[in-house]
One Martini backbone bead per residue (centre of mass of N, CA, C, O) as a GRO file, in nm:
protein
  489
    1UNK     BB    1  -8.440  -3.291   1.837
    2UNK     BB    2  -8.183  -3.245   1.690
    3UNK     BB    3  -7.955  -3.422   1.519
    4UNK     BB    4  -7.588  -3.514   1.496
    5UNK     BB    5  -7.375  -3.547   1.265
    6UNK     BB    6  -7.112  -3.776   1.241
    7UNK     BB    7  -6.946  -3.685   1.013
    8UNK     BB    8  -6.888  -3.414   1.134
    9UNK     BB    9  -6.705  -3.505   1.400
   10UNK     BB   10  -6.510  -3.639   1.242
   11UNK     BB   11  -6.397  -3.426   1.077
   12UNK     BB   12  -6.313  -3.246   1.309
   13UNK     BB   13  -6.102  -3.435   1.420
   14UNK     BB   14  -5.925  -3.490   1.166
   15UNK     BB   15  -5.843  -3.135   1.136
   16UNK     BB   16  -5.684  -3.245   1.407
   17UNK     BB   17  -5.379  -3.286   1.517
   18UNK     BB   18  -5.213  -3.525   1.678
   19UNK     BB   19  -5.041  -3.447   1.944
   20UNK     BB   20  -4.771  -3.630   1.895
   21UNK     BB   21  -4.707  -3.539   1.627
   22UNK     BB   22  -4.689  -3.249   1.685
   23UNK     BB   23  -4.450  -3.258   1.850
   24UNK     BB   24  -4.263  -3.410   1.697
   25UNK     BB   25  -4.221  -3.194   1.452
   26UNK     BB   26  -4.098  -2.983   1.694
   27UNK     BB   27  -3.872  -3.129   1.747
   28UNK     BB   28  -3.730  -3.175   1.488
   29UNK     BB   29  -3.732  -2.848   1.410
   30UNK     BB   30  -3.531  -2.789   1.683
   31UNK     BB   31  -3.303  -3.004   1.636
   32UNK     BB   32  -3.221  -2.873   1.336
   33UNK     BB   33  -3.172  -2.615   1.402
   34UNK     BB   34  -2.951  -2.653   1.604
   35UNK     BB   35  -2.756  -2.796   1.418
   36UNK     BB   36  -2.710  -2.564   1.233
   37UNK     BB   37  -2.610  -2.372   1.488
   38UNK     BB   38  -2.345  -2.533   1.533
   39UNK     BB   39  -2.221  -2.545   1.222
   40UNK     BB   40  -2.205  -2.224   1.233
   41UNK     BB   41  -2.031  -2.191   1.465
   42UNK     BB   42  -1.800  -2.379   1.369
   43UNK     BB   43  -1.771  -2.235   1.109
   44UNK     BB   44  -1.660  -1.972   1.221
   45UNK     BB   45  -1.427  -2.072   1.440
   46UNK     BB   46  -1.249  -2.179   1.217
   47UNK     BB   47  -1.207  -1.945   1.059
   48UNK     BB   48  -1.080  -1.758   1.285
   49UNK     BB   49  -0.837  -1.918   1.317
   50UNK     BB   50  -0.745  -1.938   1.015
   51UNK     BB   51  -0.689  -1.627   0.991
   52UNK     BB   52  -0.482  -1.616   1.260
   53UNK     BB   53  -0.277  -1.767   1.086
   54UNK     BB   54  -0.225  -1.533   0.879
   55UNK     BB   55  -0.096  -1.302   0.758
   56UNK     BB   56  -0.122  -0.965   0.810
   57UNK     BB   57  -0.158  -0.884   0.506
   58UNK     BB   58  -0.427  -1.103   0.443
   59UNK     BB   59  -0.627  -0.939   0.710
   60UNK     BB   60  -0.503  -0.676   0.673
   61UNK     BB   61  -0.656  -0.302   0.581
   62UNK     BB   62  -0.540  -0.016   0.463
   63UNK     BB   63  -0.737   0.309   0.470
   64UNK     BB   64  -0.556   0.516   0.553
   65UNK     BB   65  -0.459   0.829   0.427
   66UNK     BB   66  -0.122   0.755   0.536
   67UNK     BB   67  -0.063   0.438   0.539
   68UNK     BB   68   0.006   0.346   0.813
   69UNK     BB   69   0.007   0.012   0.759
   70UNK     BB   70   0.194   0.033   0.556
   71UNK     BB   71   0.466  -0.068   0.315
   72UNK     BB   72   0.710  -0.031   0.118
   73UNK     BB   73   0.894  -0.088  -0.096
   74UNK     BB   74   1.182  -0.044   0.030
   75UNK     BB   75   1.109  -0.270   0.210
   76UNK     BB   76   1.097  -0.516   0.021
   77UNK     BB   77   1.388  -0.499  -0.106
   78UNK     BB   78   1.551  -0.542   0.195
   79UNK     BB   79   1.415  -0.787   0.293
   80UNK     BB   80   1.453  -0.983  -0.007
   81UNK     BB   81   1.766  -0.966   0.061
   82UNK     BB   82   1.776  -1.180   0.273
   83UNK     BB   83   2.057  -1.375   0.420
   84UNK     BB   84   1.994  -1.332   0.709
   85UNK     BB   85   1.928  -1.315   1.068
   86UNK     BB   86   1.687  -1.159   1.227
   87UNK     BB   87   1.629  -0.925   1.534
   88UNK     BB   88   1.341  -0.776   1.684
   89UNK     BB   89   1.302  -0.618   1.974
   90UNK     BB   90   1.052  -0.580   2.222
   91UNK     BB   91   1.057  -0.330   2.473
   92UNK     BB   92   0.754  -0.438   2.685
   93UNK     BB   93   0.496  -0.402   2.850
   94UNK     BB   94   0.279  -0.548   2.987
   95UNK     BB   95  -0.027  -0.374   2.834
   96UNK     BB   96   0.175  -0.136   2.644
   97UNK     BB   97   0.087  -0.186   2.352
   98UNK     BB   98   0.139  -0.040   2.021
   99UNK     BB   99  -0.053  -0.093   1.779
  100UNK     BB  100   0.098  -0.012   1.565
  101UNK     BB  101   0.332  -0.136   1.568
  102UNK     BB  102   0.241  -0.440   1.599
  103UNK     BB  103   0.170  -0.446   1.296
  104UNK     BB  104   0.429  -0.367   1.178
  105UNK     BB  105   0.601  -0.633   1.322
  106UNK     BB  106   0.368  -0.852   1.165
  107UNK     BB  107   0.476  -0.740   0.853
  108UNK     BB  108   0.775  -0.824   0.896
  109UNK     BB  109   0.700  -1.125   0.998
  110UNK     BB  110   0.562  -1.191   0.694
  111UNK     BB  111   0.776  -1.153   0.465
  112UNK     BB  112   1.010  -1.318   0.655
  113UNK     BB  113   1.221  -1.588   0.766
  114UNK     BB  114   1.461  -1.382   0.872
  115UNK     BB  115   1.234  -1.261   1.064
  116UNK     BB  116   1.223  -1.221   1.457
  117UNK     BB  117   0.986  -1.124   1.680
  118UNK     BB  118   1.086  -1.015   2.035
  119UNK     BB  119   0.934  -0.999   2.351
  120UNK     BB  120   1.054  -0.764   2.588
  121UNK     BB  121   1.009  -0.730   2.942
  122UNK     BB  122   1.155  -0.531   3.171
  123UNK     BB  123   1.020  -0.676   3.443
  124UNK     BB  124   1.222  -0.924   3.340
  125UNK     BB  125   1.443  -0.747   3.180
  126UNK     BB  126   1.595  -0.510   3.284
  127UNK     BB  127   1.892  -0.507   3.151
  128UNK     BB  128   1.891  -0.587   2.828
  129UNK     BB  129   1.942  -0.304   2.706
  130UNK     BB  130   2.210  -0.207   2.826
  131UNK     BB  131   2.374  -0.371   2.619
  132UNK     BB  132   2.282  -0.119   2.340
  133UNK     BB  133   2.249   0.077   2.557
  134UNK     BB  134   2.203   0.424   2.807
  135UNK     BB  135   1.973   0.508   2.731
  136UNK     BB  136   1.654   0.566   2.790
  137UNK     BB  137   1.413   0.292   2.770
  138UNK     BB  138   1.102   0.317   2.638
  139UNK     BB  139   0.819   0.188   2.543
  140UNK     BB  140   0.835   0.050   2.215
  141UNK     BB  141   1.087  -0.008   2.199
  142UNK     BB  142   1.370  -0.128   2.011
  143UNK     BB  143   1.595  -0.384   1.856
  144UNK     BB  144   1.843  -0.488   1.621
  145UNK     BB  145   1.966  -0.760   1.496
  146UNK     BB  146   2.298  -0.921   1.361
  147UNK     BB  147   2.475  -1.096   1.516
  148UNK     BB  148   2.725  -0.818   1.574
  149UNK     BB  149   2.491  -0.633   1.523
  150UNK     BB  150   2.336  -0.327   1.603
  151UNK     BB  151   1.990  -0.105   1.679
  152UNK     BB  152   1.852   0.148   1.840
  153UNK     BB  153   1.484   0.231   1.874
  154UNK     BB  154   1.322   0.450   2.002
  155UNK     BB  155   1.030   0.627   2.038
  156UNK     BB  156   1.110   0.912   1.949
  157UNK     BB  157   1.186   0.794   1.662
  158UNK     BB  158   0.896   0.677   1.585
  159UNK     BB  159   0.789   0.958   1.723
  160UNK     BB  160   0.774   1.233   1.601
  161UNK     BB  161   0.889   1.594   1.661
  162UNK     BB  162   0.792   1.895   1.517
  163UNK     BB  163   0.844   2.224   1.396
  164UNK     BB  164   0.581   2.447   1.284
  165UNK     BB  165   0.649   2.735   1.153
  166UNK     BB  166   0.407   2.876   1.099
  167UNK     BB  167   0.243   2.786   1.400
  168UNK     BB  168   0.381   2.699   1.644
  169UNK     BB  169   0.404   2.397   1.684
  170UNK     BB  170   0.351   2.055   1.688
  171UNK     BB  171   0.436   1.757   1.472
  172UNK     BB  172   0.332   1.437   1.434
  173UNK     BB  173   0.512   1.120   1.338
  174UNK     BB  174   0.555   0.797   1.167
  175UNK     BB  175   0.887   0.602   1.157
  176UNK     BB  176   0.897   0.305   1.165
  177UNK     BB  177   0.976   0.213   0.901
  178UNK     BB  178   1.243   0.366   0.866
  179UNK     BB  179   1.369   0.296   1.076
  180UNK     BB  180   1.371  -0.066   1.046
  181UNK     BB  181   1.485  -0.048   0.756
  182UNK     BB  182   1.772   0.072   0.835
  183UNK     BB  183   1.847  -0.124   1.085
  184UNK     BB  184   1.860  -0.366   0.905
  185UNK     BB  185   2.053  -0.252   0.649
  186UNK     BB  186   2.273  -0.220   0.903
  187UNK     BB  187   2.339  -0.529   1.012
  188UNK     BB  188   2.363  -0.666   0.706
  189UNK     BB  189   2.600  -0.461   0.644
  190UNK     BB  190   2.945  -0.461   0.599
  191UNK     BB  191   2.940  -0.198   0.457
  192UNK     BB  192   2.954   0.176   0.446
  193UNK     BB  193   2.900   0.465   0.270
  194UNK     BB  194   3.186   0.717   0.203
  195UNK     BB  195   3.155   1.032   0.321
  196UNK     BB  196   3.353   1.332   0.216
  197UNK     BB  197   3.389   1.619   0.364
  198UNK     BB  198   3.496   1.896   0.302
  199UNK     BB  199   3.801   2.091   0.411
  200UNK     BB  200   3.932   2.459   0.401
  201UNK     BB  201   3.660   2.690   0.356
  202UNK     BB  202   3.431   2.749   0.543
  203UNK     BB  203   3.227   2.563   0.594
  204UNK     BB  204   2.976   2.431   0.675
  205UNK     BB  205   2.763   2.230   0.846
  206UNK     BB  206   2.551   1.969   0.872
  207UNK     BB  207   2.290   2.015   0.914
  208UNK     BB  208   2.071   1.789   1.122
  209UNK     BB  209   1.909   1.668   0.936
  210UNK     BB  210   2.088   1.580   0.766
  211UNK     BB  211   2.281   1.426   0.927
  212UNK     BB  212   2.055   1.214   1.032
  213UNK     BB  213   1.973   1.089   0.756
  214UNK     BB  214   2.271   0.976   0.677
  215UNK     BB  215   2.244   0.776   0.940
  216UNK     BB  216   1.981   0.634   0.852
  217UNK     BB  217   2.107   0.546   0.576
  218UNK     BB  218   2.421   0.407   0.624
  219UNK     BB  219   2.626   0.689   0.639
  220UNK     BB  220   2.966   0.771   0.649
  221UNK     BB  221   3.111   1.042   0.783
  222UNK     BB  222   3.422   1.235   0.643
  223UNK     BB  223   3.691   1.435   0.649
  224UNK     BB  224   3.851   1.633   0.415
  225UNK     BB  225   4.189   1.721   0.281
  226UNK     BB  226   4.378   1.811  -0.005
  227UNK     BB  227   4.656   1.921   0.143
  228UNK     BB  228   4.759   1.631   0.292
  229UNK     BB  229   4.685   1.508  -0.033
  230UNK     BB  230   4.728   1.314  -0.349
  231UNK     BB  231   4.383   1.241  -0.293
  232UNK     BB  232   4.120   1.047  -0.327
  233UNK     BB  233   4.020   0.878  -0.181
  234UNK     BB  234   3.921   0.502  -0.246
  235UNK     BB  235   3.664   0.503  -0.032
  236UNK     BB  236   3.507   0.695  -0.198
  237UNK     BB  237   3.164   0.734  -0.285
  238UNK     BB  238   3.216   1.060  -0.215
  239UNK     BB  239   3.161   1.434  -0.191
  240UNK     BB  240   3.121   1.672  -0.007
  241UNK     BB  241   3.042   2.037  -0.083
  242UNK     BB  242   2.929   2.268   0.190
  243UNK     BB  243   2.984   2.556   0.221
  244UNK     BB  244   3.158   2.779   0.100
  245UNK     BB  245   3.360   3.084   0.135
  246UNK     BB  246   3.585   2.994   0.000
  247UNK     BB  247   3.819   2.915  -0.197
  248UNK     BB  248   4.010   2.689  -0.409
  249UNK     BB  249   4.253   2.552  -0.523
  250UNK     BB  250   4.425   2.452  -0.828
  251UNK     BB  251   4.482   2.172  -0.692
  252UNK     BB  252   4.239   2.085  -0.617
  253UNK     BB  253   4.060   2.122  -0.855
  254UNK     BB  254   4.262   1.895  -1.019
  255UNK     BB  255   4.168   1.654  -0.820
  256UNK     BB  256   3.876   1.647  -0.870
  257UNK     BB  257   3.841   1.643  -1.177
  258UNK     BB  258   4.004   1.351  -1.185
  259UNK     BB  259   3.809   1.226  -0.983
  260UNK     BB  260   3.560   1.230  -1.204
  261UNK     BB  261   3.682   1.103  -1.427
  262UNK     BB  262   3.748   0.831  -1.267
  263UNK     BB  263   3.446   0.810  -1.113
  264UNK     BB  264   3.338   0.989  -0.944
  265UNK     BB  265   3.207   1.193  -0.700
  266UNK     BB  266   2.969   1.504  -0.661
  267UNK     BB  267   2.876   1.715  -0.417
  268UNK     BB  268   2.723   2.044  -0.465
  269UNK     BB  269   2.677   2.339  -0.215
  270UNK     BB  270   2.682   2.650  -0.380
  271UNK     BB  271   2.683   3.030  -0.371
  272UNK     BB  272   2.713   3.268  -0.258
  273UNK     BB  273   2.956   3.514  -0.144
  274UNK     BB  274   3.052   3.709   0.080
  275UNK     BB  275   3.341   3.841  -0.032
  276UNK     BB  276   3.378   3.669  -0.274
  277UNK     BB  277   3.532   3.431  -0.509
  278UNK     BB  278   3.451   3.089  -0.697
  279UNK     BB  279   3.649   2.996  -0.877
  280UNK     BB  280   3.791   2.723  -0.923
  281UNK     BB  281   3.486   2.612  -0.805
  282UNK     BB  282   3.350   2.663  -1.075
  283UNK     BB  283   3.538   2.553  -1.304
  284UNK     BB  284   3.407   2.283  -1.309
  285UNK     BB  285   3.156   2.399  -1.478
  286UNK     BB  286   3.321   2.517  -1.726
  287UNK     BB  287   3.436   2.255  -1.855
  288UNK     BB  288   3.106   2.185  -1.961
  289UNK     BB  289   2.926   2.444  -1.990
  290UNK     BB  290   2.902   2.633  -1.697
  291UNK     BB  291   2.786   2.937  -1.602
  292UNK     BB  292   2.838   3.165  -1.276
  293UNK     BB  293   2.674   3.391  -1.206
  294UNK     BB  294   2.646   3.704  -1.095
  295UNK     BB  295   2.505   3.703  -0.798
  296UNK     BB  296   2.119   3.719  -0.734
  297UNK     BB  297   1.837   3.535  -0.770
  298UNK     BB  298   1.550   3.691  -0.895
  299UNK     BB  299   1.203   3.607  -0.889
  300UNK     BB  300   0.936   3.753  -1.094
  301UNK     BB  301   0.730   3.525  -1.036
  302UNK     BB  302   0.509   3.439  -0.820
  303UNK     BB  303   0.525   3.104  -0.844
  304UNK     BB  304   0.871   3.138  -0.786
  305UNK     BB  305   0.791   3.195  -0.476
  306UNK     BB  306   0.852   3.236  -0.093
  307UNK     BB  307   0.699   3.499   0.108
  308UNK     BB  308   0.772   3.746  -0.055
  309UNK     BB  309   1.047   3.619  -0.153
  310UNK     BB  310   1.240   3.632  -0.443
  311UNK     BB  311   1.493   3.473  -0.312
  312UNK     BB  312   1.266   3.214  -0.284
  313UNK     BB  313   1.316   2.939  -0.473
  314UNK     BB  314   1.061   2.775  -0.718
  315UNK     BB  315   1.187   2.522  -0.901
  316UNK     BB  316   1.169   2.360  -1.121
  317UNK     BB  317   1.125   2.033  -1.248
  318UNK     BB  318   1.323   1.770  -1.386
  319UNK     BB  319   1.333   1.472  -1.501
  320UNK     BB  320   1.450   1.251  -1.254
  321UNK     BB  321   1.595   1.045  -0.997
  322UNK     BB  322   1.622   1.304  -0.779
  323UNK     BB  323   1.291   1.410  -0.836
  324UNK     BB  324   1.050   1.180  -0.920
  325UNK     BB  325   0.949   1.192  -0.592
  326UNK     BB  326   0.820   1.495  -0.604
  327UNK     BB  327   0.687   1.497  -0.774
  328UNK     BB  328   0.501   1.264  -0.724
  329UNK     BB  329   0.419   1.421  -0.425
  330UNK     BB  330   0.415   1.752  -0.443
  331UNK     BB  331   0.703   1.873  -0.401
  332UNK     BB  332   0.883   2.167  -0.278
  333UNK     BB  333   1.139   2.316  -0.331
  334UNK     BB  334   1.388   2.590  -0.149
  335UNK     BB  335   1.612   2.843  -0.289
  336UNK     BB  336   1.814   3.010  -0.163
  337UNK     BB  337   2.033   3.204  -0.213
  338UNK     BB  338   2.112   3.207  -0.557
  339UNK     BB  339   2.258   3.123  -0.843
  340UNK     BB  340   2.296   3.136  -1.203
  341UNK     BB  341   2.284   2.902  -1.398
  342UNK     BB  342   2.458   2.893  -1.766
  343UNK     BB  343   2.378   2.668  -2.018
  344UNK     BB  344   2.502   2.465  -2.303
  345UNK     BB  345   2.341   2.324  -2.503
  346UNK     BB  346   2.514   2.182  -2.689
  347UNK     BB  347   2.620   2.016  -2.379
  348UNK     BB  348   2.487   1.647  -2.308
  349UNK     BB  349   2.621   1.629  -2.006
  350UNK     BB  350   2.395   1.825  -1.921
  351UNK     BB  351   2.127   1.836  -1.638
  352UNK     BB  352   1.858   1.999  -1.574
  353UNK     BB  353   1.670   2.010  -1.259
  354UNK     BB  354   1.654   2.316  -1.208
  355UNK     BB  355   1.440   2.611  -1.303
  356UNK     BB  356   1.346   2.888  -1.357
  357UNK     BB  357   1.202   3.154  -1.508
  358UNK     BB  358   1.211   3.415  -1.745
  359UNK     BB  359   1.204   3.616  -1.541
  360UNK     BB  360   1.460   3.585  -1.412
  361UNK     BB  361   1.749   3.744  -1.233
  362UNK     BB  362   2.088   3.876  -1.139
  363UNK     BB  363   2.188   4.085  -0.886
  364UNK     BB  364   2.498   4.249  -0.897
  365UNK     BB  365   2.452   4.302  -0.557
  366UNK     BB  366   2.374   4.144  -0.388
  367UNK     BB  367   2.405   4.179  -0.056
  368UNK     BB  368   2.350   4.502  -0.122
  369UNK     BB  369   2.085   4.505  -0.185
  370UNK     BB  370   1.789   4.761  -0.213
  371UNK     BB  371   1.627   4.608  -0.447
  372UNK     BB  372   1.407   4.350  -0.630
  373UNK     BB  373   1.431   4.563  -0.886
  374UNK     BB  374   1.528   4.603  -1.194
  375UNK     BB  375   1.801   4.674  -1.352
  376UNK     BB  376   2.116   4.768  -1.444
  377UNK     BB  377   2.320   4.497  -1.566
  378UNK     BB  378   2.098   4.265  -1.491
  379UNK     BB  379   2.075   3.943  -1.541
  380UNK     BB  380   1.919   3.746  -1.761
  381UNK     BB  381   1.708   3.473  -1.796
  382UNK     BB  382   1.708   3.203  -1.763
  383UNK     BB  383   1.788   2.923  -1.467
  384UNK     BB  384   2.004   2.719  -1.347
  385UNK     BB  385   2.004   2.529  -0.984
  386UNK     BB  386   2.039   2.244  -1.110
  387UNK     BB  387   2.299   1.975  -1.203
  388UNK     BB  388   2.396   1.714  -1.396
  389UNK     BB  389   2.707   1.546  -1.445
  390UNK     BB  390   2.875   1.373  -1.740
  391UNK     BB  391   3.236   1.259  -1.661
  392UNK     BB  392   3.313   0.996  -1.726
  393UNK     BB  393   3.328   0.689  -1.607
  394UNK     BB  394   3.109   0.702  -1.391
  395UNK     BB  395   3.104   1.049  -1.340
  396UNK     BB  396   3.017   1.280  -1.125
  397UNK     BB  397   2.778   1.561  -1.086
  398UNK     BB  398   2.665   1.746  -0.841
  399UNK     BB  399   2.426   2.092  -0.869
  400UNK     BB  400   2.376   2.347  -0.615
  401UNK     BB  401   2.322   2.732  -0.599
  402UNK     BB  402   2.284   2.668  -0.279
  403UNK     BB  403   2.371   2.679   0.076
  404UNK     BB  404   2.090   2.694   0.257
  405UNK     BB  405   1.880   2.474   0.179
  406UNK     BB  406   1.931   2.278   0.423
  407UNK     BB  407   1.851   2.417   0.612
  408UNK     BB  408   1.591   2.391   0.875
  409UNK     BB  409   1.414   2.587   0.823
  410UNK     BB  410   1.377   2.553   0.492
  411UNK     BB  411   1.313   2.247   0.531
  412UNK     BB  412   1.031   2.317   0.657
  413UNK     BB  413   0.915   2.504   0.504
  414UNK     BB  414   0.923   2.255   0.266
  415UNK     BB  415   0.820   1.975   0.419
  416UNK     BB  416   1.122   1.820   0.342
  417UNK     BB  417   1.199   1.883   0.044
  418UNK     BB  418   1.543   1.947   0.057
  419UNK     BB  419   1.639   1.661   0.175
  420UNK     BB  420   1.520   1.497  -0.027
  421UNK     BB  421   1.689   1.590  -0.219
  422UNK     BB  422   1.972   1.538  -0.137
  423UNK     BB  423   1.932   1.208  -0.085
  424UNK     BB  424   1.903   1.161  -0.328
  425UNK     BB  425   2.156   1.282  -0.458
  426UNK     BB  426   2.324   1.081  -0.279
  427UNK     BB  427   2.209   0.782  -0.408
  428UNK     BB  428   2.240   0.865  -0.702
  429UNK     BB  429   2.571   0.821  -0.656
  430UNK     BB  430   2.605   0.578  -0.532
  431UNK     BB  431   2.402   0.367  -0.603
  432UNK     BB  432   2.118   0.369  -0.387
  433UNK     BB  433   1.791   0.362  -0.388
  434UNK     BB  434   1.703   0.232  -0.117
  435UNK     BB  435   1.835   0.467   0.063
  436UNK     BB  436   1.586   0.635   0.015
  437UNK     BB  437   1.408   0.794   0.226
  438UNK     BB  438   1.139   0.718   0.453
  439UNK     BB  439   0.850   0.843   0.480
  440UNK     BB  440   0.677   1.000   0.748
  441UNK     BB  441   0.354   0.969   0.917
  442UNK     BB  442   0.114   1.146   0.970
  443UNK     BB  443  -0.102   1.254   1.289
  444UNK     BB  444  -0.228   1.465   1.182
  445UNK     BB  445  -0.548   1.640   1.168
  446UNK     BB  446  -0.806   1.708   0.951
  447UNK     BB  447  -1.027   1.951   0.939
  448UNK     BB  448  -1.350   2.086   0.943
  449UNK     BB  449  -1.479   2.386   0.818
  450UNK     BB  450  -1.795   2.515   0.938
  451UNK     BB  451  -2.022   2.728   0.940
  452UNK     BB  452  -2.284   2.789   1.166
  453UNK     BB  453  -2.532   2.724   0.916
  454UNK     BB  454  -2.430   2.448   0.859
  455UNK     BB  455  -2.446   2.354   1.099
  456UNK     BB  456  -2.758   2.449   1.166
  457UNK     BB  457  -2.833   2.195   0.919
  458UNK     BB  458  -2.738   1.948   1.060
  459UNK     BB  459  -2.880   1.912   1.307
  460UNK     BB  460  -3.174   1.931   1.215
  461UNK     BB  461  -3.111   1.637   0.994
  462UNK     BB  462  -2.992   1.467   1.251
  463UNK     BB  463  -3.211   1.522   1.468
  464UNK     BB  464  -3.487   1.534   1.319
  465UNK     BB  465  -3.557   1.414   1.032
  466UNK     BB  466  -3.445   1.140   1.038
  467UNK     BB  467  -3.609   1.030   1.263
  468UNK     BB  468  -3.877   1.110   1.158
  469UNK     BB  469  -3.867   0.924   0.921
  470UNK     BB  470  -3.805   0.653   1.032
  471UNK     BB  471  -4.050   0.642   1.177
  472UNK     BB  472  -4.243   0.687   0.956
  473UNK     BB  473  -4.162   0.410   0.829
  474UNK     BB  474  -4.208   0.226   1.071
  475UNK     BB  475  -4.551   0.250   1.062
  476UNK     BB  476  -4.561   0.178   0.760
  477UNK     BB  477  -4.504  -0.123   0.786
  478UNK     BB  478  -4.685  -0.195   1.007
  479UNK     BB  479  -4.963  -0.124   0.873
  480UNK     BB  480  -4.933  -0.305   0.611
  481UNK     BB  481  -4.907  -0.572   0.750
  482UNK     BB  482  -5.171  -0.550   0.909
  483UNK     BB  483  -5.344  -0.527   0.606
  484UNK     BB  484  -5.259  -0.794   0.530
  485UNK     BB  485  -5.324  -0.966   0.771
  486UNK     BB  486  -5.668  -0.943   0.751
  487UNK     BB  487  -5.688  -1.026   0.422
  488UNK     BB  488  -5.600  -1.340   0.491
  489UNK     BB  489  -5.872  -1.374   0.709
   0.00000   0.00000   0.00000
């Protein structure tokens, strides 16, 4: 019988740990472990806190397509021009809060000190809000406040609801900073500019949307006659005369003239007259040098109208502070039924801001048209359709020679630069830039339209192709491993 070699069983023992030492290694491995993960999970919650408590402009990033969640800088001018205390009021049952609005709520109470959003459950303050307001006043309803000065901004400010020309649906856009940001400005300004709307020459009244953007904009406006005073008011931040019928008499016009020489603003928005002629109230563009043209402009150009319409003009905008926001944003304003304004090149103190194209031309039938093709006695062109006219001493002239471009019809047609050329034009004469209107941001979707050949080319890829490759990579990976891990045996 072989003896076995005692040194061998020896070795066999020695290569063997110690139960007791392994056991030991595995606890302290195990305790380390729990330490590592105690530690991380502390600095996790820690970071979390700290975050939470930072402003939301510093911890959430809009990547949304039109800016949904950020702030204009024009709301960053008037927020940080406060020097008192405003309050927010949030109208809101609790569980009911509109994702957007709080968002947008603790952008603006992270921007200023002067600004602090109290949120108000109609459930324990039913009464709250009629001290405000007498209107219905639904959930995510707003009110500003400072000192003895508020202004209620409904739900339905800030979700607007547009009707769609094109298309016969309702467009729905988000107004909240809009709202908010004018709301402010308006509680904390002791006085507001005050606009006067001529009459006593068959005006027409002011479009809606633009009347209603001049009370966002924080702009009084007031009727004013010339019949029965010695001058122009003497607060009157501007005169505006939109759509006269008849003309002005000579007296009028010599006191507007006065008006604008001595420092005053003027906005004119007046195109042609059916029946009537405009001689006074042109009168104050021809002391500049500038005539207008007999007739309606017809544009030649198909780039320069607008549905197959040659009256509805898209006139070239040259750069100024009333345009250079649509510029930017490649908006386009529509000028129906306008006059052609024909500017002394000489003339230094006049700037067109809209012009028509080479081919544009003025038709002496005006209303009585009975072809859009070029006739004999018709003007040629190109023609001014706006101009900013500097009358010395700080008097400014706005004219626009169509009456009709602020109608809400065709400021639809615009998607809304006719309103914003408009306002634009009335911030530049008071000169108040930051009163220019914050454009409110769509909520509806862009589809994409794909063929249906390529609809099942796409079915076939994601639910075929990637399955079936991820699996075939799976599978080889394992295998690799499987075949790696018997050469190391």
């Amino acid at each position: 019988m072989k003896k076995q070699n005692p040194f061998s069983r020896l070795a066999q023992k020695s290569s063997r740990p110690a139960p007791a030492a392994g056991s030991r290694i595995a606890f302290q491995g195990g305790s380390y472990s729990l330490a590592l993960t105690a530690v991380v999970l502390a600095l996790v919650i820690a970071v979390n806190v700290l975050a939470g408590l930072l402003p939301a402009g510093w911890t959430r990033f809009d990547i949304s397509a039109t800016k949904l969640y950020s702030i204009t800088s024009n709301t960053k001018v008037v927020v940080n021009a406060l020097q008192q205390d405003v309050t927010i009021y949030w109208i809101v049952q609790a569980g009911e809060e509109d994702d957007v609005i709080e968002n947008l709520l603790d952008k603006y109470d992270s921007l200023s000190d002067h600004i602090t959003v109290v949120k108000k459950n109609p459930d324990v303050y039913p009464t709250f809000a009629e001290q405000y307001t007498d209107e219905t006043v639904q959930n995510n309803s707003l009110v500003v406040e400072c000192g003895d000065k508020s202004r209620f901004i409904g739900y339905d400010d800030i979700y607007v609801s547009e009707a769609d020309m094109y298309s016969y649906t309702y467009n729905t856009s988000f107004d909240g900073e809009g709202a908010i940001t004018s709301a402010i400005d308006y509680v904390v300004s002791e006085e507001q500019p005050q606009i006067y709307t001529l009459e006593g020459h068959g005006e027409a009244e002011l479009p809606s949307t633009f009347s209603d953007q001049i009370e966002k904009d924080n702009m009084e406006v007031q009727s004013l006659s010339l019949l029965n005073v010695d001058e122009v008011p003497e607060d009157a931040a501007c005169v505006l005369i939109h759509a006269p019928s008849s003309d002005i008499s000579a007296e009028e016009k010599e006191m507007l003239a006065q008006y604008t020489q001595a420092g005053g603003k003027l906005l004119v928005m007046a195109g042609p007259v059916e029946g009537a002629e405009l001689e006074n109230l042109n009168s104050l563009l021809a002391d500049y040098g500038v005539t207008v043209n007999e007739g309606i402009v017809i544009e030649g150009d198909r780039d320069h109208y607008a549905f197959q319409s040659p009256f509805a003009l898209m006139p070239d905008m040259n750069s100024n502070g009333v345009t250079d926001s649509l510029m930017e944003e490649h908006y386009y304003p529509i000028l129906p039924i306008a006059s052609g304004l024909t500017v002394d090149e000489s003339r230094t103190e006049v700037n067109q801001l809209l012009t028509t194209s080479d081919a544009a031309y003025s038709k002496l039938s005006g209303y009585d048209l009975e072809t859009y093709e070029k006739e004999e006695g018709d003007i040629d062109g190109p023609f001014a359709l706006g101009v900013s006219i500097d009358c010395g001493n700080s008097g400014q002239i706005l004219w626009f020679s169509s009456s009709s471009f602020l109608d809400d019809m065709y400021n639809a047609y615009s998607s809304g630069a006719n309103v914003n050329l408009g306002m634009n034009a009335l911030s530049e004469l008071i000169g108040e830039s930051e009163a220019i209107a914050i454009r409110s941001k769509s909520l509806n979707y862009n589809y994409l339209t794909i063929s249906s050949s390529t609809s099942s080319l796409l079915k076939v890829v994601m639910i075929g192709v990637f399955p079936l490759l991820y699996l075939g990579i799976g599978i080889g990976v394992v295998l690799r491993r499987r075949r790696l891990q018997n050469e190391s045996v």
